[in-house]
C-alpha positions in Angstrom: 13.5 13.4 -9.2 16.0 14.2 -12.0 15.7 12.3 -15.0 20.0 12.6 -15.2 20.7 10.7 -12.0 23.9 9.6 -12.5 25.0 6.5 -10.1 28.5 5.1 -10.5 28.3 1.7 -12.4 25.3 2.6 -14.0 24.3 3.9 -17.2 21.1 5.3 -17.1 18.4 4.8 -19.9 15.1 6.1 -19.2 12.7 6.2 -16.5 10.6 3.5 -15.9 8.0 4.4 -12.7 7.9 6.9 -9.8 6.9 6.2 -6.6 6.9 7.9 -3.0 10.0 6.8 -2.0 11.6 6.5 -5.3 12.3 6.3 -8.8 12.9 3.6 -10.9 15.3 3.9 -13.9 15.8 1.4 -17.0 19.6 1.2 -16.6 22.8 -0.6 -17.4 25.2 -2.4 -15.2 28.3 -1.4 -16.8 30.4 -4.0 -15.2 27.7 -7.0 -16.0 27.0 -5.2 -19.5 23.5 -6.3 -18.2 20.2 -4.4 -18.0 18.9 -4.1 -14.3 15.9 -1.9 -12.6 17.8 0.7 -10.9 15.6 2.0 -8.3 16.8 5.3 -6.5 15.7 7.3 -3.4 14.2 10.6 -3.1 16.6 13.0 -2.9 14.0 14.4 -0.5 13.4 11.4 1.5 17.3 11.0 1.5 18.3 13.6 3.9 16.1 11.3 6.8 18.3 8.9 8.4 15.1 6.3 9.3 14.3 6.4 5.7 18.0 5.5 4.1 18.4 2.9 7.0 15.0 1.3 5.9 16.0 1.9 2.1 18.8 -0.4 3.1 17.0 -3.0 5.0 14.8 -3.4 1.8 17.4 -4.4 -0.4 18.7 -6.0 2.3 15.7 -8.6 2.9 15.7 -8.9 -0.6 18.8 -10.2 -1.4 18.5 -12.5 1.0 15.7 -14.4 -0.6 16.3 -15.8 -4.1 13.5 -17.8 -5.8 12.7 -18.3 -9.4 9.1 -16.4 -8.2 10.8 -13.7 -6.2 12.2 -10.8 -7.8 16.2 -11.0 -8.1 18.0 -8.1 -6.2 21.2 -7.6 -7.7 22.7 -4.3 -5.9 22.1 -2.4 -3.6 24.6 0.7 -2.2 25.1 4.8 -1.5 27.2 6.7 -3.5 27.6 10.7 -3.0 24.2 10.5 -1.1 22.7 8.8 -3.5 20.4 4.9 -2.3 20.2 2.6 -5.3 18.9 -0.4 -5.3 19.3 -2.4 -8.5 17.1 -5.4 -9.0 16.4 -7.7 -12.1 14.9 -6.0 -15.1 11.2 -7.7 -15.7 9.9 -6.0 -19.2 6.6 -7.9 -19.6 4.9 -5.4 -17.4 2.8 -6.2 -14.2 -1.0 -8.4 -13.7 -2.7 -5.6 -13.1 -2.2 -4.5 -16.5 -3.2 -7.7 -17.8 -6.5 -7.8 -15.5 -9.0 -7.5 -18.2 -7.6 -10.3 -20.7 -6.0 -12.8 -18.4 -7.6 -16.6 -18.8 -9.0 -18.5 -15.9 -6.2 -21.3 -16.6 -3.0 -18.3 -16.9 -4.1 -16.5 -13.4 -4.3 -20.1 -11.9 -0.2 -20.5 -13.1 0.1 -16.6 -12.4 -1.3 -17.6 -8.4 0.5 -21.2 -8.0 3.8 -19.1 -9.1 3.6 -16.2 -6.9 2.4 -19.2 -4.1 5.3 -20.7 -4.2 7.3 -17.3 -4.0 5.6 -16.9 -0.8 6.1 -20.1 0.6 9.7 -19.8 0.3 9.8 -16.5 1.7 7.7 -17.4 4.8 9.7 -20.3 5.6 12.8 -17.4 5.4 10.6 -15.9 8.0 9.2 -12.8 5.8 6.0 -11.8 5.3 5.3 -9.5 2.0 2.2 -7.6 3.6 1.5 -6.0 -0.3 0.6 -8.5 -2.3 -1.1 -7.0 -4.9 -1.6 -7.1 -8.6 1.0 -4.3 -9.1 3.4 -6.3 -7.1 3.4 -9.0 -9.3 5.3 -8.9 -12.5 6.4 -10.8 -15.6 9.6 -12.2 -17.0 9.6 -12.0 -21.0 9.2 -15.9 -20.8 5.9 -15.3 -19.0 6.7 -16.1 -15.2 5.5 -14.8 -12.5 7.4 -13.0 -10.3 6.3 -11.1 -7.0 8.2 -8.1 -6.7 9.0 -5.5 -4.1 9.3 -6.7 -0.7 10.3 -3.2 0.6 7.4 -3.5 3.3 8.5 -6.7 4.1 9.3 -7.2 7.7 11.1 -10.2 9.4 8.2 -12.2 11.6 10.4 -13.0 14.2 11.9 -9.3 14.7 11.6 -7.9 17.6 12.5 -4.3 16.8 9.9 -1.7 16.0 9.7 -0.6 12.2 10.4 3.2 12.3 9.4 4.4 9.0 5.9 4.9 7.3 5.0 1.4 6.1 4.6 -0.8 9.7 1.2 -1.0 9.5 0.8 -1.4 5.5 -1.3 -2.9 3.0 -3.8 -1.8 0.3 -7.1 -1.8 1.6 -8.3 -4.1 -1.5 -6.3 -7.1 -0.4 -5.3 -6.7 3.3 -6.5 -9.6 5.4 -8.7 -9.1 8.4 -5.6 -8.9 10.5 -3.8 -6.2 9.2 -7.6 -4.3 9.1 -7.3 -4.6 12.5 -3.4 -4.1 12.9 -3.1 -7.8 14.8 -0.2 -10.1 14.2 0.1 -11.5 11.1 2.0 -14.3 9.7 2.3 -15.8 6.1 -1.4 -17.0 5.8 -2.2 -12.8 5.8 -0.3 -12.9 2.5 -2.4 -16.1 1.4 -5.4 -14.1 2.3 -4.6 -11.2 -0.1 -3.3 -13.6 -2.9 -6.5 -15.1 -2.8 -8.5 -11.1 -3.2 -6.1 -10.9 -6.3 -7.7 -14.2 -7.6 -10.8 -13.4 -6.8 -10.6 -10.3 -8.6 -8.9 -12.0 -11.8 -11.5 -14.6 -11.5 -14.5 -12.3 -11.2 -13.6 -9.3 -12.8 -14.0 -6.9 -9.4 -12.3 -6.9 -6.3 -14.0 -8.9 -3.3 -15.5 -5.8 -1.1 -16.6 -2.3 -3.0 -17.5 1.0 -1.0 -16.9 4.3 -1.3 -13.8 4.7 1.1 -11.3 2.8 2.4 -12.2 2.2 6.0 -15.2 0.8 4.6 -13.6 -1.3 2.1 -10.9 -2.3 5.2 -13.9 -3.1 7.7 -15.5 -5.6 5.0 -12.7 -7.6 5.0 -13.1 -8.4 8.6 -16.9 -8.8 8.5 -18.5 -9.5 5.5 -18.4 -13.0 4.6 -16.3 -14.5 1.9 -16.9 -13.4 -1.7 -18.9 -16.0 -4.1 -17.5 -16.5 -7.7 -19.4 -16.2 -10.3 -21.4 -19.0 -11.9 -18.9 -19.7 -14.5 -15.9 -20.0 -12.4 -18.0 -21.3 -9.3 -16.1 -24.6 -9.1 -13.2 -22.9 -8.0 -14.6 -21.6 -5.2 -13.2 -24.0 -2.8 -9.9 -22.0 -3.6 -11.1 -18.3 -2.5 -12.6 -20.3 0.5 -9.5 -21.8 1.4 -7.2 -18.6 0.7 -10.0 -15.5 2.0 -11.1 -17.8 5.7 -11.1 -15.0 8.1 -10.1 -17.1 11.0 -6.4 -17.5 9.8 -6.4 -20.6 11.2 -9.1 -21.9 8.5 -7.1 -21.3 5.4 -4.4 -22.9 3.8 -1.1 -23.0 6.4 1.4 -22.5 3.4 1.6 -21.5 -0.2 2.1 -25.0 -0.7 -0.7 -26.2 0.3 -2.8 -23.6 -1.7 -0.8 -25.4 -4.7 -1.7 -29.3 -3.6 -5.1 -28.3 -3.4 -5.4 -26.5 -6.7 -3.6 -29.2 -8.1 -6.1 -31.7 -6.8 -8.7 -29.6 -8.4 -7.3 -29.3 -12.0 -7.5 -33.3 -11.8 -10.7 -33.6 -10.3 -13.3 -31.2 -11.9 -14.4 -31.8 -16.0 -14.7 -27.6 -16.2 -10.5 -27.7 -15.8 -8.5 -27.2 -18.9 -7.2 -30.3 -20.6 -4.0 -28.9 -20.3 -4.3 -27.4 -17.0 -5.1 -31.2 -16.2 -2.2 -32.6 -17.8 0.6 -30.1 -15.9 -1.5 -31.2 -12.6 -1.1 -35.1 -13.1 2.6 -34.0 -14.3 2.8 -32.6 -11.2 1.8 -35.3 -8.6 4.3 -37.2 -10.1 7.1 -35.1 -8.6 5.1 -34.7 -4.9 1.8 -36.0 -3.1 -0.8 -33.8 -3.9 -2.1 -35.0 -0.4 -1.9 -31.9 1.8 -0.2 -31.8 5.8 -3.4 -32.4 8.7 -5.3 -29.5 8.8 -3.2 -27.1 6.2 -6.6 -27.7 3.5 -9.9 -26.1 5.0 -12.9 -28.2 4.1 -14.8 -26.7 1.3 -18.1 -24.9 2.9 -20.9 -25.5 0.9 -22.0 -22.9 -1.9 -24.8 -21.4 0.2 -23.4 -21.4 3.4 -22.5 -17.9 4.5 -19.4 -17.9 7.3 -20.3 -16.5 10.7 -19.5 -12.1 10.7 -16.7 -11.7 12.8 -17.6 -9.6 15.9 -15.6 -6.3 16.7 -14.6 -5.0 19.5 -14.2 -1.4 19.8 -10.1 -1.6 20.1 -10.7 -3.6 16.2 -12.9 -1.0 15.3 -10.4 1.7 16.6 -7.6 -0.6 14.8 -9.1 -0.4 11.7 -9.2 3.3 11.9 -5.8 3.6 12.9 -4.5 1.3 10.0 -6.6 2.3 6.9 -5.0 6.0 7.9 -1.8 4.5 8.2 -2.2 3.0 4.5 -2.5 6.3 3.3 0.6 7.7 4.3 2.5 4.3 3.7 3.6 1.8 1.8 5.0 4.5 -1.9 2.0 6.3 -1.3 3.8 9.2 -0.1 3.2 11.8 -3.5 6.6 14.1 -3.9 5.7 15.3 -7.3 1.6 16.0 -8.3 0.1 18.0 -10.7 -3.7 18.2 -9.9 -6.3 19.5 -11.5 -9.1 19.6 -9.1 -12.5 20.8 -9.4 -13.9 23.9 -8.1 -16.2 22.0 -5.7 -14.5 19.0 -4.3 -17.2 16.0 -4.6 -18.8 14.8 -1.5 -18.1 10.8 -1.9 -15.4 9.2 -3.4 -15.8 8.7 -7.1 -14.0 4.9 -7.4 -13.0 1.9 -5.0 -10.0 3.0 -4.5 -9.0 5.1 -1.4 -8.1 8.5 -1.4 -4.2 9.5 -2.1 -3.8 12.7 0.0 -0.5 13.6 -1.0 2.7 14.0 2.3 4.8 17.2 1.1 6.8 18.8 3.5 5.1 21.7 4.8 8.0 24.1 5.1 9.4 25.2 1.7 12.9 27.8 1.7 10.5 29.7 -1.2 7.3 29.4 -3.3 6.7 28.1 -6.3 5.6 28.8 -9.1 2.5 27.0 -8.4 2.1 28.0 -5.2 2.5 31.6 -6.0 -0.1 31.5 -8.7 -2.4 29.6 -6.2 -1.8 32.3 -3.9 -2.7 35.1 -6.0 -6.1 33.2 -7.2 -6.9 33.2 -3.4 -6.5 36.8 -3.1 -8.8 37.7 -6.0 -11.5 35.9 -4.1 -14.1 37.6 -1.5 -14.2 36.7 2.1 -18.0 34.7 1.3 -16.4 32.4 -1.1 -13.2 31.8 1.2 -15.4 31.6 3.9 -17.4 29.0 1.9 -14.8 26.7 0.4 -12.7 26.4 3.3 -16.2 24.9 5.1 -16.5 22.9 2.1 -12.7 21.5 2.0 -12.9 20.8 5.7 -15.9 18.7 5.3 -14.7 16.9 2.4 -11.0 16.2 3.9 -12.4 14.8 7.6 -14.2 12.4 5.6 -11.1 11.5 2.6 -8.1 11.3 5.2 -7.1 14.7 5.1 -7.7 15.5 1.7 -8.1 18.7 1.0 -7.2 20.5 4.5 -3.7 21.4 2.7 -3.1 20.5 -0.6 -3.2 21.2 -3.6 -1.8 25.0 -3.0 -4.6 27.4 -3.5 -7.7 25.0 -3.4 -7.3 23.5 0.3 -9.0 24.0 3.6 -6.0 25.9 5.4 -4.7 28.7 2.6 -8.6 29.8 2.6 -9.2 30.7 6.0 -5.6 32.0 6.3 -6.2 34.2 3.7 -9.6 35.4 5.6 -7.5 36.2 9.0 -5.2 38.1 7.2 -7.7 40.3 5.6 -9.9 39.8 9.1 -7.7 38.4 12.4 -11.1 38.0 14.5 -12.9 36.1 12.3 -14.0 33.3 14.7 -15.5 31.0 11.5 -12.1 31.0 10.2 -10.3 30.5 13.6 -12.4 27.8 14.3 -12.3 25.9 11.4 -7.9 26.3 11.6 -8.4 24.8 15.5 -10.3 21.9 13.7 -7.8 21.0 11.1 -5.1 21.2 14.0 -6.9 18.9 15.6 -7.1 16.2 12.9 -3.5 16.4 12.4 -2.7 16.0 16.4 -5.4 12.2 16.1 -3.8 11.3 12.9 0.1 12.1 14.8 -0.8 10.6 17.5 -1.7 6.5 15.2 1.0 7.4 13.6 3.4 7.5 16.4 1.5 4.7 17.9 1.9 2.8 15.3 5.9 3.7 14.8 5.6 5.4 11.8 8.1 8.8 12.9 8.4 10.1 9.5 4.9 10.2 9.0 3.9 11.9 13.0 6.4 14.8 12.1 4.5 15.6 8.8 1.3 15.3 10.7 2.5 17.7 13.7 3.9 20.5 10.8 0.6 20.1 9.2 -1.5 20.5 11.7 0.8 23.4 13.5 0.6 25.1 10.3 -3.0 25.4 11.0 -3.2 26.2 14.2 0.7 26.9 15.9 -1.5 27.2 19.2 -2.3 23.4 19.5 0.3 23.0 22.3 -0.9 19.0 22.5 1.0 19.1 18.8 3.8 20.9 20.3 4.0 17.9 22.9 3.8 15.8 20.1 7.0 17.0 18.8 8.8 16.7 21.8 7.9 12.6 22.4 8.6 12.0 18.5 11.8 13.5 19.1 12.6 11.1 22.6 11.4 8.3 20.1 13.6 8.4 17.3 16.5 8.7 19.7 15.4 5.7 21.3 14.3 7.0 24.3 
């Protein structure tokens, strides 16, 4: 997006971030003379109707909930095809980016804060579905503030989401329901609040694996992370926040608070002043929490029971951790890789792969492109032969990374390049009817799952492999009965 983005109101100052779905500016409200967040829709993602209607049901949920722990939206409007949505400037950056230096006393505030965000928005009816350490923010007074609730959905809604982002999450702190893409309620945002403590607290995140899916299918059936020694007294906390039976953990983010409250008075390892805010505290309320909203603590070497999948939870998971990747601002309009001649064959970090969604039919080349394509044509048919075997294997297994992107180093530009030199080569048919194939499973989730933005990529992927894949074709027609309703 351009950096000269004029929006009527607003003066513009710099950029501050860019996401999938947007960019967001440092800017002035002229009127106000106040500085706001001015966040701004893809001009790309602008010209789909399901997107700008969703754009505006973001600010709209927003605005609706106003909490000293919730980010503030101030604005939200079109102007000359152009979304906005300006929200409260927060300067003091994000948790994530304090990870490494917060205290055990400051992440306990930083949690009791964003809890009581939470509560209030469950009792709106919303559920977050993100939280995150990204998500949460600071004021320059030091508060914490839980921001974007643009994945938010209304619990008691009883319309389908249509855009990329109904079954969302980051695989790092989704709850076992959204892993298996059941109904959730506030206590899925508890859950994820208490991987983000957890990870403060220990200095990783609760489950590690190479991928995704695995990371998404330990948070249904490994048991609940132990803290280490040094913080161990807290456990009771992640017990009470991570229980995989919902119905085990704390009912509401007040509750999480009355019980960590409880704890700052009770245990000699708590902060003297820690101690003193708690007692300062159960002045104002009874730190006694409702029947049945404070699991019992489990003993330190008691391990919780695995929670038994079925294969439609198994299937679930599938379908949701490749729903993560196309959703929730993970959708990559502007990237400039560099990637290695061989791809490698595991995942190099925790975190899941970010295969990029670009439309796949471009009015003309660039620059990039048409420097990838010549690189391609100074190669012999062996080594196009090879490396589109090697970027198939590598993208089945990293949700689709690979199989068309980046331009010149993927899957389908090498065997294209070997059927134009050679239109009977069978190894490089084959491995095009593969990659269509791929794209017509992950279409179908996502158009199971409601995400229509995200099945028509899919479908103009995969027929740009292989235009023969008539189930594709089929595809396109039911998105398009969809998205009018029908």
């Amino acid at each position: 997006m351009a950096d000269n983005v004029q929006v009527p109101g607003y003066k513009v100052i710099r950029k501050l971030g860019e996401g999938g779905m947007a960019t967001v500016f440092l800017a002035v409200q002229e009127s106000l003379d106040r500085e706001v967040a001015l966040k701004v829709m893809s001009p790309v993602l602008a010209a789909n109707a399901t997107f700008c209607e969703q754009f505006m049901k973001e600010g709209r949920i927003a605005a609706k909930l106003t909490h000293p722990h919730l980010m503030t939206v101030h604005d939200i409007g079109t102007e000359n095809g152009i979304y906005y949505l300006a929200s409260e400037f927060l300067p003091a950056g994000t948790l994530r980016e304090r990870m490494d230096r917060i205290t055990t006393n400051e992440i306990l505030d930083v949690t009791r804060d964003i809890a009581a965000g939470l509560a209030y928005a469950h009792d709106k009816g919303f559920v977050h579905r993100d939280v995150k350490p990204g998500n949460i923010m600071f004021r320059s007074n030091g508060t914490a503030v839980l921001a974007d609730f643009g994945i938010a959905k209304a619990m008691k809604s009883i319309s389908a989401a249509t855009m990329a982002g109904n079954a969302i999450g980051t695989p790092d702190y989704m709850s076992p329901e959204q892993a298996q893409a059941t109904m959730i309620d506030g206590r899925s945002d508890l859950y994820s609040l208490g991987a983000v403590l957890f990870e403060c607290l220990a200095g990783h995140k609760p489950y590690q694996a190479n991928d995704a899916y695995a990371v998404a299918l330990m948070h249904v059936t490994e048991p609940v992370p132990h803290l280490p020694e040094s913080v161990a007294w807290l456990q009771p906390l992640i017990e009470g926040l991570m229980a995989k039976n919902p119905d085990q953990r704390f009912a509401t983010g007040d509750a999480y608070i009355a019980a960590l409250d409880r704890m700052l008075m009770e245990h000699p390892q708590a902060d003297a002043t820690a101690q003193r805010a708690a007692r300062k505290r159960a002045t104002l309320k009874s730190v006694t929490p409702l029947p049945g909203s404070v699991p019992a603590a489990r003993q330190s070497t008691e391990a919780p029971a695995q929670a038994k999948l079925s294969t439609g939870a198994v299937a679930g998971i599938a379908a949701l951790v490749l729903a993560v990747v196309i959703a929730g601002g993970w959708f990559v309009l502007r990237r400039n890789p560099a990637p290695p001649n061989n791809p490698p064959t595991t995942t190099a970090t925790t975190q899941p792969a970010n295969p990029p969604i670009v439309p796949t039919q471009q009015p003309m080349q660039t620059q990039e492109e048409n420097q990838a394509t010549a690189a391609i044509m100074k190669l012999d048919m062996q080594t196009l032969l090879s490396k589109g075997s090697e970027y198939l294997a590598y993208g089945q297994k990293n949700y689709g990374d690979k199989l068309d992107f980046p331009p010149g180093e993927n899957a389908i530009d090498m065997y294209h390049e070997v059927l134009r030199r050679d239109s009977s080569n069978a190894q490089a048919k084959n491995g095009l009817t593969q990659i269509g194939a791929y794209y017509e499973q992950a279409a179908r989730t996502a158009l199971n799952q409601g995400l229509f933005t995200a099945t028509d990529e899919f479908i103009d992927k995969g027929l740009r492999a292989d235009p023969s894949n008539q189930s594709l074709v089929s595809l396109k027609g039911e998105l398009a009965k969809k998205e009018k309703g029908g």
